[in-house]
mmCIF file of the C-alpha atoms, coordinates in Angstrom:
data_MODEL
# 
_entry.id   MODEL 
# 
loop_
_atom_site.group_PDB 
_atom_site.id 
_atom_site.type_symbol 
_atom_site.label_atom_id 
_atom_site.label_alt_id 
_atom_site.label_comp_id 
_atom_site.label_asym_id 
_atom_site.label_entity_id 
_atom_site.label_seq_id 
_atom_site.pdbx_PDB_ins_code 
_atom_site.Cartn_x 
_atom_site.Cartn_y 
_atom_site.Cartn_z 
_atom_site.occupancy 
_atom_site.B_iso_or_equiv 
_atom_site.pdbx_formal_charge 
_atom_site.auth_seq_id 
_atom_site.auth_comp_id 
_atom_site.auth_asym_id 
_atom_site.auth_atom_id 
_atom_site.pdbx_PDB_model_num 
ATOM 1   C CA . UNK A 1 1   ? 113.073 126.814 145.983 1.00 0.00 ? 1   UNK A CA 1 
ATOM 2   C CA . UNK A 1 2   ? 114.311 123.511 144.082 1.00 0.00 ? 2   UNK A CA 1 
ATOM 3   C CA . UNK A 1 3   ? 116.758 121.712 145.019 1.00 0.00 ? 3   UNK A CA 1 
ATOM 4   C CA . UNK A 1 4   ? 120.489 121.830 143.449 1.00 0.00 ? 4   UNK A CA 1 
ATOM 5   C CA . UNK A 1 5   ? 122.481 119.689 141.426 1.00 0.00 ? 5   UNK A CA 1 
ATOM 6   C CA . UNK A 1 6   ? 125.219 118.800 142.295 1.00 0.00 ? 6   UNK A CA 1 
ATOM 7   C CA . UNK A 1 7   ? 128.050 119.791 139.882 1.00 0.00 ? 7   UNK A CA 1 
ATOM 8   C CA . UNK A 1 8   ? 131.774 118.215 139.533 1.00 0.00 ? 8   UNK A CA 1 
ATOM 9   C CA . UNK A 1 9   ? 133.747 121.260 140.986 1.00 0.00 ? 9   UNK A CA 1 
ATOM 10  C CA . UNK A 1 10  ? 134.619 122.826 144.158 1.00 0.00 ? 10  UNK A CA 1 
ATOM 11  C CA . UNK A 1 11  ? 134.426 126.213 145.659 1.00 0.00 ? 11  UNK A CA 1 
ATOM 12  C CA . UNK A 1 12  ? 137.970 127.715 145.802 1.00 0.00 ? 12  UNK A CA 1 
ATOM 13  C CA . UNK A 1 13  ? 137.654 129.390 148.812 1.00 0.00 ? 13  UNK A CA 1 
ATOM 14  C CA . UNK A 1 14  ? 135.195 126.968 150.831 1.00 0.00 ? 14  UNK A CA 1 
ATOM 15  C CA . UNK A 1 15  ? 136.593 124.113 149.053 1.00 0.00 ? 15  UNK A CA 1 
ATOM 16  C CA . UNK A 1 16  ? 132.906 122.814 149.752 1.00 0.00 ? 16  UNK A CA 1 
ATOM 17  C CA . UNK A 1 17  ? 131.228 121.133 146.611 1.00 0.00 ? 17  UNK A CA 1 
ATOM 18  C CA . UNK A 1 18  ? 129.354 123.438 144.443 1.00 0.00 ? 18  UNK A CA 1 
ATOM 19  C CA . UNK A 1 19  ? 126.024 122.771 143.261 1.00 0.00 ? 19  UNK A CA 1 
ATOM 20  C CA . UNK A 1 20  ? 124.114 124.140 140.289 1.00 0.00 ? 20  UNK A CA 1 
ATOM 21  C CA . UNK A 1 21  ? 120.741 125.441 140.861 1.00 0.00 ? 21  UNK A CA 1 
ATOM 22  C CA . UNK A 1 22  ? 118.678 128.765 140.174 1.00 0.00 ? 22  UNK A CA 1 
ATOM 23  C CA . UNK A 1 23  ? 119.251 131.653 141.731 1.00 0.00 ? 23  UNK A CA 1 
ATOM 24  C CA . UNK A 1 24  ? 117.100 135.082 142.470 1.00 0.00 ? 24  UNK A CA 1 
ATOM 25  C CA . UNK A 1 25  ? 119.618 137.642 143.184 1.00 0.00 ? 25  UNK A CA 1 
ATOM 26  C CA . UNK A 1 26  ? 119.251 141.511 144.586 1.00 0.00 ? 26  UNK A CA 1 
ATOM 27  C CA . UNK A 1 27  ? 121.234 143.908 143.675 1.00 0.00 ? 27  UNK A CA 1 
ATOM 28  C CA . UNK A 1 28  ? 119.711 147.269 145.487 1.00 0.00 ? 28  UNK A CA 1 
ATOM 29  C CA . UNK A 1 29  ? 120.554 150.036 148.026 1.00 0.00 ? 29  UNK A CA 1 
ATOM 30  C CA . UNK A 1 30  ? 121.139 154.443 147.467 1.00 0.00 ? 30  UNK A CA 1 
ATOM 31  C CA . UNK A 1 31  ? 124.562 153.780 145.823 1.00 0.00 ? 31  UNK A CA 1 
ATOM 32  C CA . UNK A 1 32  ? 125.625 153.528 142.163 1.00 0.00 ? 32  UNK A CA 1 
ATOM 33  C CA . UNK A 1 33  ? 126.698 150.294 141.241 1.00 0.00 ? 33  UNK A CA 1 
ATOM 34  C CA . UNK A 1 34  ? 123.960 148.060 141.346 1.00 0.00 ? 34  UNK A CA 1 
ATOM 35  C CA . UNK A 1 35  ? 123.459 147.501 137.571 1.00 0.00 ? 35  UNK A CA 1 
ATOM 36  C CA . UNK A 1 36  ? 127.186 147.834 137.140 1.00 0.00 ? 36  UNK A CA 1 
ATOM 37  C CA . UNK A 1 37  ? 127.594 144.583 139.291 1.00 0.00 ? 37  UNK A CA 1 
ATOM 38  C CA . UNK A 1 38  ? 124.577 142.613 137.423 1.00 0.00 ? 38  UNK A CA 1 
ATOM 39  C CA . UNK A 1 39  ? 125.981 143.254 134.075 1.00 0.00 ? 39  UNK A CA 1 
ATOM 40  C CA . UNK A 1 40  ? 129.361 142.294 135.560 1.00 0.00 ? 40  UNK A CA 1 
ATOM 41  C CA . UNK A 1 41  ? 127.456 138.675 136.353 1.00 0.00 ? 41  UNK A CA 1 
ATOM 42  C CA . UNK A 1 42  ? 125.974 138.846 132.245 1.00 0.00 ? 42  UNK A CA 1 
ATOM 43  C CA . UNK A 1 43  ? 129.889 139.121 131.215 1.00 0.00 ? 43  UNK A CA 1 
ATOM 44  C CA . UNK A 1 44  ? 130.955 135.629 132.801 1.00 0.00 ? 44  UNK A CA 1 
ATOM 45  C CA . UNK A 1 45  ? 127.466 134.089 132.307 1.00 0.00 ? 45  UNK A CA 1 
ATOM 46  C CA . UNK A 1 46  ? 128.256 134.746 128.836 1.00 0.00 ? 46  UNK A CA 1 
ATOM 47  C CA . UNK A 1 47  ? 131.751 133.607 128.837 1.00 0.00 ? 47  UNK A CA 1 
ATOM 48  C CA . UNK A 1 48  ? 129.880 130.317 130.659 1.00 0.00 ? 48  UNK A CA 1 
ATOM 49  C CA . UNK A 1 49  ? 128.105 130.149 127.026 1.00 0.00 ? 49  UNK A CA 1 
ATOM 50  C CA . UNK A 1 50  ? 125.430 131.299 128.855 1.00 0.00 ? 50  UNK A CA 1 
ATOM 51  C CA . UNK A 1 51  ? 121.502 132.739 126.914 1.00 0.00 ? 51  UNK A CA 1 
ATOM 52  C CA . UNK A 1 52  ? 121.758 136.668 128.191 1.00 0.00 ? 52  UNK A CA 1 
ATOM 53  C CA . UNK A 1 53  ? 118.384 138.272 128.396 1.00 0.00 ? 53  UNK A CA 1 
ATOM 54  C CA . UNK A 1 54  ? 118.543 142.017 129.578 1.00 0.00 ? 54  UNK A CA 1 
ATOM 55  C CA . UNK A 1 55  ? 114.830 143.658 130.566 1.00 0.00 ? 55  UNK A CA 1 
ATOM 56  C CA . UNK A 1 56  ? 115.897 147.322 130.632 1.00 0.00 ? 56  UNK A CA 1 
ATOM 57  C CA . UNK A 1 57  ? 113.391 148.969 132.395 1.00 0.00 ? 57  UNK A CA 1 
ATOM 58  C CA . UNK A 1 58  ? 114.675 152.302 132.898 1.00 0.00 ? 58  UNK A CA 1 
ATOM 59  C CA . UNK A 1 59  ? 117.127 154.854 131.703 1.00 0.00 ? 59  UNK A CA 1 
ATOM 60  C CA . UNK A 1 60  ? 118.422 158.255 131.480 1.00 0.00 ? 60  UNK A CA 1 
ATOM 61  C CA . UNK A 1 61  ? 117.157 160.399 128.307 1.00 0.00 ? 61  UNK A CA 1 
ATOM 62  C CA . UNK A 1 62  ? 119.708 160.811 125.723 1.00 0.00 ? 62  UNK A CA 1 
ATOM 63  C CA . UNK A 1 63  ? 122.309 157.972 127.695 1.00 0.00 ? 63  UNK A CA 1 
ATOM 64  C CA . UNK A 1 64  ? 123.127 154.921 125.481 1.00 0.00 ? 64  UNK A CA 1 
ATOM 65  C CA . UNK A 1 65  ? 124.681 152.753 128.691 1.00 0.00 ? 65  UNK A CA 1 
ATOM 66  C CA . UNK A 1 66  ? 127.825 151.259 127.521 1.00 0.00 ? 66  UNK A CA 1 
ATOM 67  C CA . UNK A 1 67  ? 127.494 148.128 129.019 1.00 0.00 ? 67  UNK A CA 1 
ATOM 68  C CA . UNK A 1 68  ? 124.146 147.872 126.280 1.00 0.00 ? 68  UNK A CA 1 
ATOM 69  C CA . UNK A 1 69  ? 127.042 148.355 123.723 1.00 0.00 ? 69  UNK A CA 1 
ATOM 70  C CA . UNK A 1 70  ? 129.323 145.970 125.195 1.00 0.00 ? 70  UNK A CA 1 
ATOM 71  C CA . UNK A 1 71  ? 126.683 143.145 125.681 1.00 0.00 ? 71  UNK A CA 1 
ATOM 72  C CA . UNK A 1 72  ? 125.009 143.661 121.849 1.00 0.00 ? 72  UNK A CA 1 
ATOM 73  C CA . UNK A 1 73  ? 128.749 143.703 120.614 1.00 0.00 ? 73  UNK A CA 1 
ATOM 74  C CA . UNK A 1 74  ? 129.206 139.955 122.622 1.00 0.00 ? 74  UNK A CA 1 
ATOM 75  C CA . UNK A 1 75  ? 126.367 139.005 121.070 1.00 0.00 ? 75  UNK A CA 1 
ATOM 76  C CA . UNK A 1 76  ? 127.334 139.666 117.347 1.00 0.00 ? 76  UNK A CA 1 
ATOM 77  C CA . UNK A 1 77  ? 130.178 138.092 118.541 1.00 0.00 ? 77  UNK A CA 1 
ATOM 78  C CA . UNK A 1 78  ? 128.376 135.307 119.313 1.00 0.00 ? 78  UNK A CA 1 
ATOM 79  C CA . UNK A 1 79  ? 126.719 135.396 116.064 1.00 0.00 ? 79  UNK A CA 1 
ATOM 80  C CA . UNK A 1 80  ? 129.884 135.486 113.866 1.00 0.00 ? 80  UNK A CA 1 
ATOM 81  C CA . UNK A 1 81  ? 132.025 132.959 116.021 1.00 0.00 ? 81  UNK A CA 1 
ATOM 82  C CA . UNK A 1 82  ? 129.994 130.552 118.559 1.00 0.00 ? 82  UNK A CA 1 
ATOM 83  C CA . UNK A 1 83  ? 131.894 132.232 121.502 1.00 0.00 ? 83  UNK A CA 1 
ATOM 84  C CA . UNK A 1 84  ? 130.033 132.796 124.536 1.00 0.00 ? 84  UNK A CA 1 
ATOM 85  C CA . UNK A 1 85  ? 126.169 132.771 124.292 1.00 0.00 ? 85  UNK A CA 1 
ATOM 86  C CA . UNK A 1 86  ? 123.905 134.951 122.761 1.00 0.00 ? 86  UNK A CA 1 
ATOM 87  C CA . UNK A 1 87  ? 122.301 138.199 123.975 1.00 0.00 ? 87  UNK A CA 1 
ATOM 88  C CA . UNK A 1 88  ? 119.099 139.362 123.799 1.00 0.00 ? 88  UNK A CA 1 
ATOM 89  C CA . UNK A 1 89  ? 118.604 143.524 125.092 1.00 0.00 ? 89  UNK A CA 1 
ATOM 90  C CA . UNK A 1 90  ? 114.711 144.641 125.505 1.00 0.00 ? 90  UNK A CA 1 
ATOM 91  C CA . UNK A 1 91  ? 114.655 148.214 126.797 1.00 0.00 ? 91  UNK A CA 1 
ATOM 92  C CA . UNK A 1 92  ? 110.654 149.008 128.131 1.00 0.00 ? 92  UNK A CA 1 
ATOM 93  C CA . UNK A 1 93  ? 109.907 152.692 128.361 1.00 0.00 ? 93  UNK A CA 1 
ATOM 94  C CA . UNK A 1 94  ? 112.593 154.019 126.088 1.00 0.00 ? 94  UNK A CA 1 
ATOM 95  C CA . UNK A 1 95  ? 113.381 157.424 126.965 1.00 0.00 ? 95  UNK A CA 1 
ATOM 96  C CA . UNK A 1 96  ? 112.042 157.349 130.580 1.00 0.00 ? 96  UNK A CA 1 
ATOM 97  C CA . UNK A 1 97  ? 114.021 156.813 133.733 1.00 0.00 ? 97  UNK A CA 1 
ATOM 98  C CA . UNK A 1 98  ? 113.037 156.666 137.529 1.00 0.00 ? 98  UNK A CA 1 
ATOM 99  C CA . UNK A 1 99  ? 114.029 160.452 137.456 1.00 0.00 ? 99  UNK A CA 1 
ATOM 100 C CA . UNK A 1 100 ? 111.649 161.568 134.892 1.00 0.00 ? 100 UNK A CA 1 
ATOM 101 C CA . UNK A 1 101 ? 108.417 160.187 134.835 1.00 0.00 ? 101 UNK A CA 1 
ATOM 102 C CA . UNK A 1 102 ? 105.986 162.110 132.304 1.00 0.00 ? 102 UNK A CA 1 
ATOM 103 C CA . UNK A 1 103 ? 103.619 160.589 130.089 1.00 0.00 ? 103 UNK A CA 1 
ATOM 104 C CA . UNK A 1 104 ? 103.313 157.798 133.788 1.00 0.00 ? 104 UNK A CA 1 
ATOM 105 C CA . UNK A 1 105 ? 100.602 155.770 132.180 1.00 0.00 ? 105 UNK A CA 1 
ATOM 106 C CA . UNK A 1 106 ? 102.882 155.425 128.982 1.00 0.00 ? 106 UNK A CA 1 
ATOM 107 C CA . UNK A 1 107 ? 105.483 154.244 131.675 1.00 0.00 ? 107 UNK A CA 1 
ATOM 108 C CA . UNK A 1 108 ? 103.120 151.889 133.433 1.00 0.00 ? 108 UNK A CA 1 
ATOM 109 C CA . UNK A 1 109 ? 101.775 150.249 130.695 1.00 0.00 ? 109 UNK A CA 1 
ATOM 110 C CA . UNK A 1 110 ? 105.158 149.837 129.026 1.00 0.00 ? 110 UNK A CA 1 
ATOM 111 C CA . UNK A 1 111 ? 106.610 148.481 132.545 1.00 0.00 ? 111 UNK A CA 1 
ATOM 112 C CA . UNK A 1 112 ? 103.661 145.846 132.816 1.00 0.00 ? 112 UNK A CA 1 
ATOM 113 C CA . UNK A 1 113 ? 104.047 144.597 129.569 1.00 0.00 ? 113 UNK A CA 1 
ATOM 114 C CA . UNK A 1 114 ? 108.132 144.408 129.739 1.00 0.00 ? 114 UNK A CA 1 
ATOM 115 C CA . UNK A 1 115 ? 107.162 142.245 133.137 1.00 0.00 ? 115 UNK A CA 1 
ATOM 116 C CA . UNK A 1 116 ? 104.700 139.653 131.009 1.00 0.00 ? 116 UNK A CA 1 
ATOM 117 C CA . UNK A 1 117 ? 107.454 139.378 127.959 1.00 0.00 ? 117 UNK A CA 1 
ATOM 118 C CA . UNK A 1 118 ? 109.721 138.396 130.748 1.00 0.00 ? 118 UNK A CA 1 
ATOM 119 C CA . UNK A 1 119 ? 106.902 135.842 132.152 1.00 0.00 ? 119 UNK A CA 1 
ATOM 120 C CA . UNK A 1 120 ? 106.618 134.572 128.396 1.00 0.00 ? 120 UNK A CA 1 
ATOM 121 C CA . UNK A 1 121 ? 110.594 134.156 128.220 1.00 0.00 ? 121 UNK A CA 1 
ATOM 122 C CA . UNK A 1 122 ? 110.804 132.375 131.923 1.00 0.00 ? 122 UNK A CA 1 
ATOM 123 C CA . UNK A 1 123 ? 107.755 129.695 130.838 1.00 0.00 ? 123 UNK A CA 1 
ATOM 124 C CA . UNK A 1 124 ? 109.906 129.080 127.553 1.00 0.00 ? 124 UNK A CA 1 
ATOM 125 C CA . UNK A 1 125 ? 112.954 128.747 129.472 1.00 0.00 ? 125 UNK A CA 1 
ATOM 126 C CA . UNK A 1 126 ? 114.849 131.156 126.565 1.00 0.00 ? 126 UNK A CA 1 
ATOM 127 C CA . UNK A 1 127 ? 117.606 132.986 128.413 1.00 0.00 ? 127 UNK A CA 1 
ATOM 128 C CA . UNK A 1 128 ? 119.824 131.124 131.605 1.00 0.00 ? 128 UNK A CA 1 
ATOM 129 C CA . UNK A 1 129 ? 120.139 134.820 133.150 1.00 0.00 ? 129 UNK A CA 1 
ATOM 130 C CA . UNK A 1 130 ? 117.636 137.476 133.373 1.00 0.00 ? 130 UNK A CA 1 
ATOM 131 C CA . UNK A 1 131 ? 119.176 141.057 133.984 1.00 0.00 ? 131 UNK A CA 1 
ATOM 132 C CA . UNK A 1 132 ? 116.052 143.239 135.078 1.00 0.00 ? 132 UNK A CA 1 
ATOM 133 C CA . UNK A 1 133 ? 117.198 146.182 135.353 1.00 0.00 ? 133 UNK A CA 1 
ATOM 134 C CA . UNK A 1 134 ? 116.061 148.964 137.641 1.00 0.00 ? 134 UNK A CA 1 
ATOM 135 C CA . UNK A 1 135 ? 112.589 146.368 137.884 1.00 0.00 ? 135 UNK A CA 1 
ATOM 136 C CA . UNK A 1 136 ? 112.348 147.751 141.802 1.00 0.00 ? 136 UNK A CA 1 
ATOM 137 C CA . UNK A 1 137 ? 110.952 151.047 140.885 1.00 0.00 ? 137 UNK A CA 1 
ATOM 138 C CA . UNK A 1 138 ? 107.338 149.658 138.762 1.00 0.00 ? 138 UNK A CA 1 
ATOM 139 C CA . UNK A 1 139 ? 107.002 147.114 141.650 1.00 0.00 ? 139 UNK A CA 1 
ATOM 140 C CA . UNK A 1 140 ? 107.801 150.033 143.811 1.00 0.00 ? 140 UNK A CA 1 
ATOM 141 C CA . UNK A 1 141 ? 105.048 152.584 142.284 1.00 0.00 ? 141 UNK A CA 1 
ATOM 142 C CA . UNK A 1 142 ? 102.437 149.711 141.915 1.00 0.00 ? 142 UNK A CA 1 
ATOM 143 C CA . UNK A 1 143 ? 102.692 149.297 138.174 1.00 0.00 ? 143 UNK A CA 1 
ATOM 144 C CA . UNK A 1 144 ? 103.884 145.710 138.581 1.00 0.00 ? 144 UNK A CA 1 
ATOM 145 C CA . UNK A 1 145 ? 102.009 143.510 141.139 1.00 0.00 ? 145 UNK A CA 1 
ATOM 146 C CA . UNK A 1 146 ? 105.394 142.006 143.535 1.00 0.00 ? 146 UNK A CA 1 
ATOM 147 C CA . UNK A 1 147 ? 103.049 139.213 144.447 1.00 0.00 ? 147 UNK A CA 1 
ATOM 148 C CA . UNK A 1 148 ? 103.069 138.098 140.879 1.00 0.00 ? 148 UNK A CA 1 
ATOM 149 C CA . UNK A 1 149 ? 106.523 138.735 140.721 1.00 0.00 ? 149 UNK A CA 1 
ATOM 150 C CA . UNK A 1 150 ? 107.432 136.272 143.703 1.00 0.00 ? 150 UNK A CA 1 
ATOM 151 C CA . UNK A 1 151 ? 105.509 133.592 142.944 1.00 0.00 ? 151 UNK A CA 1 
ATOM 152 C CA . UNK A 1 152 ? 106.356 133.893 139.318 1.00 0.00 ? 152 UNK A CA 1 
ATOM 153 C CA . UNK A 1 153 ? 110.229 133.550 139.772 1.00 0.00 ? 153 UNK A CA 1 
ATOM 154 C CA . UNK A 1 154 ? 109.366 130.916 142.879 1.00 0.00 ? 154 UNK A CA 1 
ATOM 155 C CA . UNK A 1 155 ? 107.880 129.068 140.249 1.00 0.00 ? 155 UNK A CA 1 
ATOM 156 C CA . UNK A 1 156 ? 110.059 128.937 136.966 1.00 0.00 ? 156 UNK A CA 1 
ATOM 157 C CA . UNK A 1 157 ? 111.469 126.094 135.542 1.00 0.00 ? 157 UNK A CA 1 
ATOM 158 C CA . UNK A 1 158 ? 114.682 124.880 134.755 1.00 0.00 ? 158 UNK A CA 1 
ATOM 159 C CA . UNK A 1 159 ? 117.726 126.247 135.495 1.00 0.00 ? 159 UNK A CA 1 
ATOM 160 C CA . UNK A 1 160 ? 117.060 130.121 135.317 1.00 0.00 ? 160 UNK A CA 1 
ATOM 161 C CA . UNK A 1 161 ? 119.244 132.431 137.211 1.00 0.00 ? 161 UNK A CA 1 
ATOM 162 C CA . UNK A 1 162 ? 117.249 136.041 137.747 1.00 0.00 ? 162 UNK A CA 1 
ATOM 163 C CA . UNK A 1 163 ? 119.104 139.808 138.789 1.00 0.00 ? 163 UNK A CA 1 
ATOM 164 C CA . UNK A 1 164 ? 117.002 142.501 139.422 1.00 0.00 ? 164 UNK A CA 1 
ATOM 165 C CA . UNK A 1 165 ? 118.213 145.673 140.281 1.00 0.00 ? 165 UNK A CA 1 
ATOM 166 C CA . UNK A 1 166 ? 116.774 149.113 142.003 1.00 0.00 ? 166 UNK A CA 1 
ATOM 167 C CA . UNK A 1 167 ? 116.545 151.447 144.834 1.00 0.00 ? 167 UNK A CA 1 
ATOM 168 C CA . UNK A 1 168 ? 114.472 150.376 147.719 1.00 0.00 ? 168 UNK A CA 1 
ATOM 169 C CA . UNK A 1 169 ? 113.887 147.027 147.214 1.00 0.00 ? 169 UNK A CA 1 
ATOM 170 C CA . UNK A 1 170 ? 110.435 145.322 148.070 1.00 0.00 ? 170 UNK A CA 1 
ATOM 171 C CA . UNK A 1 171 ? 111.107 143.746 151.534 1.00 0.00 ? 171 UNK A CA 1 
ATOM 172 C CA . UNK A 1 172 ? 109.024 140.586 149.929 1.00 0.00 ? 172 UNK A CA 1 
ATOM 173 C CA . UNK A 1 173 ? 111.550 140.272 147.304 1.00 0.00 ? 173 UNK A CA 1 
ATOM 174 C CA . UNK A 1 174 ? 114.189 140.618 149.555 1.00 0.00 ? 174 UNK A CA 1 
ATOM 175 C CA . UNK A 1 175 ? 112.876 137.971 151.396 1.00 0.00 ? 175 UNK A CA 1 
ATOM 176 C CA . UNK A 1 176 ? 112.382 135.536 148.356 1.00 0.00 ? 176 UNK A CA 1 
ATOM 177 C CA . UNK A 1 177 ? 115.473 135.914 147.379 1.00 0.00 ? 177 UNK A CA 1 
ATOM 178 C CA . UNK A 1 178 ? 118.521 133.578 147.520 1.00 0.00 ? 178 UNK A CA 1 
ATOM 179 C CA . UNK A 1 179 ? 121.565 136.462 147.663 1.00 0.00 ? 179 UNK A CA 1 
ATOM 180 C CA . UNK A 1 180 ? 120.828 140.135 148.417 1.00 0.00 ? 180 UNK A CA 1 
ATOM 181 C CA . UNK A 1 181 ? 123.327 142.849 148.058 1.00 0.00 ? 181 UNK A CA 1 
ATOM 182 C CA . UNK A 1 182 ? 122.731 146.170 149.382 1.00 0.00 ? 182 UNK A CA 1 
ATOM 183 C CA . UNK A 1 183 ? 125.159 148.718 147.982 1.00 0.00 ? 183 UNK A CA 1 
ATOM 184 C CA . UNK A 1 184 ? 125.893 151.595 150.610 1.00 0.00 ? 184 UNK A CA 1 
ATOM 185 C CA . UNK A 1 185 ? 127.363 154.872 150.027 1.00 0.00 ? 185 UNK A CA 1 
ATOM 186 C CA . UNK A 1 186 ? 130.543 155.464 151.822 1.00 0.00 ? 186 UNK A CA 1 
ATOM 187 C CA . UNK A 1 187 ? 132.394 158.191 149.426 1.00 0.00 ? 187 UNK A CA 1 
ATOM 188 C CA . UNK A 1 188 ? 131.627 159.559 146.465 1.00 0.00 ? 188 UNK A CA 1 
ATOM 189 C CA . UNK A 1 189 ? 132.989 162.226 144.278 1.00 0.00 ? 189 UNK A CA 1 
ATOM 190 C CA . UNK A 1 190 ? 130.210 163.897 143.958 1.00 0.00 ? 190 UNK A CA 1 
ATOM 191 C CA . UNK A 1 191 ? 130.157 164.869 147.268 1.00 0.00 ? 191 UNK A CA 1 
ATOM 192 C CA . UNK A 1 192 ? 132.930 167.508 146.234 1.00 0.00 ? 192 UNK A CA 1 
ATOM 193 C CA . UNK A 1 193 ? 132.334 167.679 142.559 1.00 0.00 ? 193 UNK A CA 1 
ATOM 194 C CA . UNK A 1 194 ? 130.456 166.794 139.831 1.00 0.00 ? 194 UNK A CA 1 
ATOM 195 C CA . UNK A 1 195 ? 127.837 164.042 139.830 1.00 0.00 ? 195 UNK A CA 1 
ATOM 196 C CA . UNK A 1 196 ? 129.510 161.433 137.069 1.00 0.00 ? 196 UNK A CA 1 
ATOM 197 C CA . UNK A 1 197 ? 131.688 161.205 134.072 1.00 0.00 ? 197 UNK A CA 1 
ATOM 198 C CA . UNK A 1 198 ? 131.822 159.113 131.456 1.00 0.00 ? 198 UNK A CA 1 
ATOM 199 C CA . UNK A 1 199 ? 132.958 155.650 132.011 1.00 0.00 ? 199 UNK A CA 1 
ATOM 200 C CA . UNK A 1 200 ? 132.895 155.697 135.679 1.00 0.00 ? 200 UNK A CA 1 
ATOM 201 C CA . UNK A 1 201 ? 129.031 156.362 136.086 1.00 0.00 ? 201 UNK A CA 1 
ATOM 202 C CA . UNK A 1 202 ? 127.689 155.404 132.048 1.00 0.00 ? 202 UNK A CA 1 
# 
C-alpha cells in the first residue's frame, strides 16, 4: 500500500499525528448494519467536501433505501449551494438482491459490468470514496474475479478511500484490506418479532 501523508492534525484519542492516505475498508459479518455504517462514513466524507460514488450492487425488490434518498438529496444540495461534495448513486442489477436471484446471468453480467464502471472511475480518480455496496456476494458467486479486485484497489491512484460491504467476506479481501469490521449478532428483535420496520432496517 502507499505510503501516507502526513496531515497537520492529531488524533483525539491517540493524540498521535494523523496521516492522510487511502484506505480499503470491510464492512461484513451475518448482522444488519454493515451498509448502514458505510453510508454513515459517505455522510462525513461528504461534509469533508468529499466526491461520493455509491456502486449499489444489490437490493430488495420494491425497497427505495433511504439512505439513497438522503445521499441524492446531499447531492442536489451540493448542486444548489457548494456544501459538501457531490454524489454520484449507480445501482447494478436493479430489482435483484442477494435473496432473489432469477434471471442470474442478467445479475452476473450486470454485476461485472458495475465492477469495470468502478475500474473506469478509480483510473480517473472521479470520486474520493467508493461505497460498494453488498460487492461480497458477485465476488462470492464467481461473477466478479477477487483477484482482479485486489490488485485493482492495491493499485489505484491518488488518494481513493474504498468500502465494500457483504456477508462472508473473501478471506483475500480481508487480508488486503487496511480496517475490517465484522458485525456480529448479539440481539435482535427479530428474534421475538418481526424481521424490520421502517427506519430501523430501510
Amino acid at each position: 500500500m502507499r505510503q501516507g501523508v502526513r496531515s497537520s492534525g492529531d488524533d483525539l484519542v491517540s493524540g498521535r499525528a494523523t496521516t492522510a492516505r487511502p484506505l480499503l475498508i470491510v464492512h461484513t459479518g451475518d448482522m444488519k448494519g454493515k451498509s448502514t455504517a458505510a453510508f454513515g462514513l459517505a455522510l462525513r466524507g461528504w461534509n469533508q467536501g468529499w466526491r461520493i460514488g455509491v456502486f449499489h450492487f444489490a437490493r430488495a425488490l420494491g425497497v427505495r433505501a433511504g439512505e439513497e434518498n438522503a445521499l441524492r438529496a446531499l447531492g442536489r444540495l451540493h448542486e444548489q449551494t457548494g456544501q459538501g461534495g457531490p454524489v454520484t448513486w449507480h445501482t447494478m442489477g436493479l430489482g435483484w438482491s442477494w435473496t432473489s436471484r432469477e434471471d442470474l446471468a442478467d445479475h452476473e453480467l450486470a454485476a461485472a459490468e458495475g465492477w469495470e464502471q468502478v475500474k473506469r472511475d478509480l483510473a480517473a480518480q472521479s470520486h474520493d470514496l467508493y461505497i460498494l455496496d453488498e460487492f461480497t456476494a458477485p465476488i462470492r458467486w464467481g461473477w466478479v474475479d477477487v483477484a482482479d479486485v485486489i490488485e485493482t484497489l492495491r493499485t489505484r491512484p491518488g488518494n481513493q478511500h474504498v468500502v465494500i460491504t457483504g456477508r462472508k467476506a473473501d478471506p483475500l479481501l480481508i487480508e488486503a484490506a487496511d480496517l475490517v469490521v465484522e458485525m456480529t449478532r448479539v440481539k435482535h428483535p427479530s428474534d421475538v418479532g418481526p424481521i424490520g420496520q421502517g427506519g430501523i432496517e430501510w
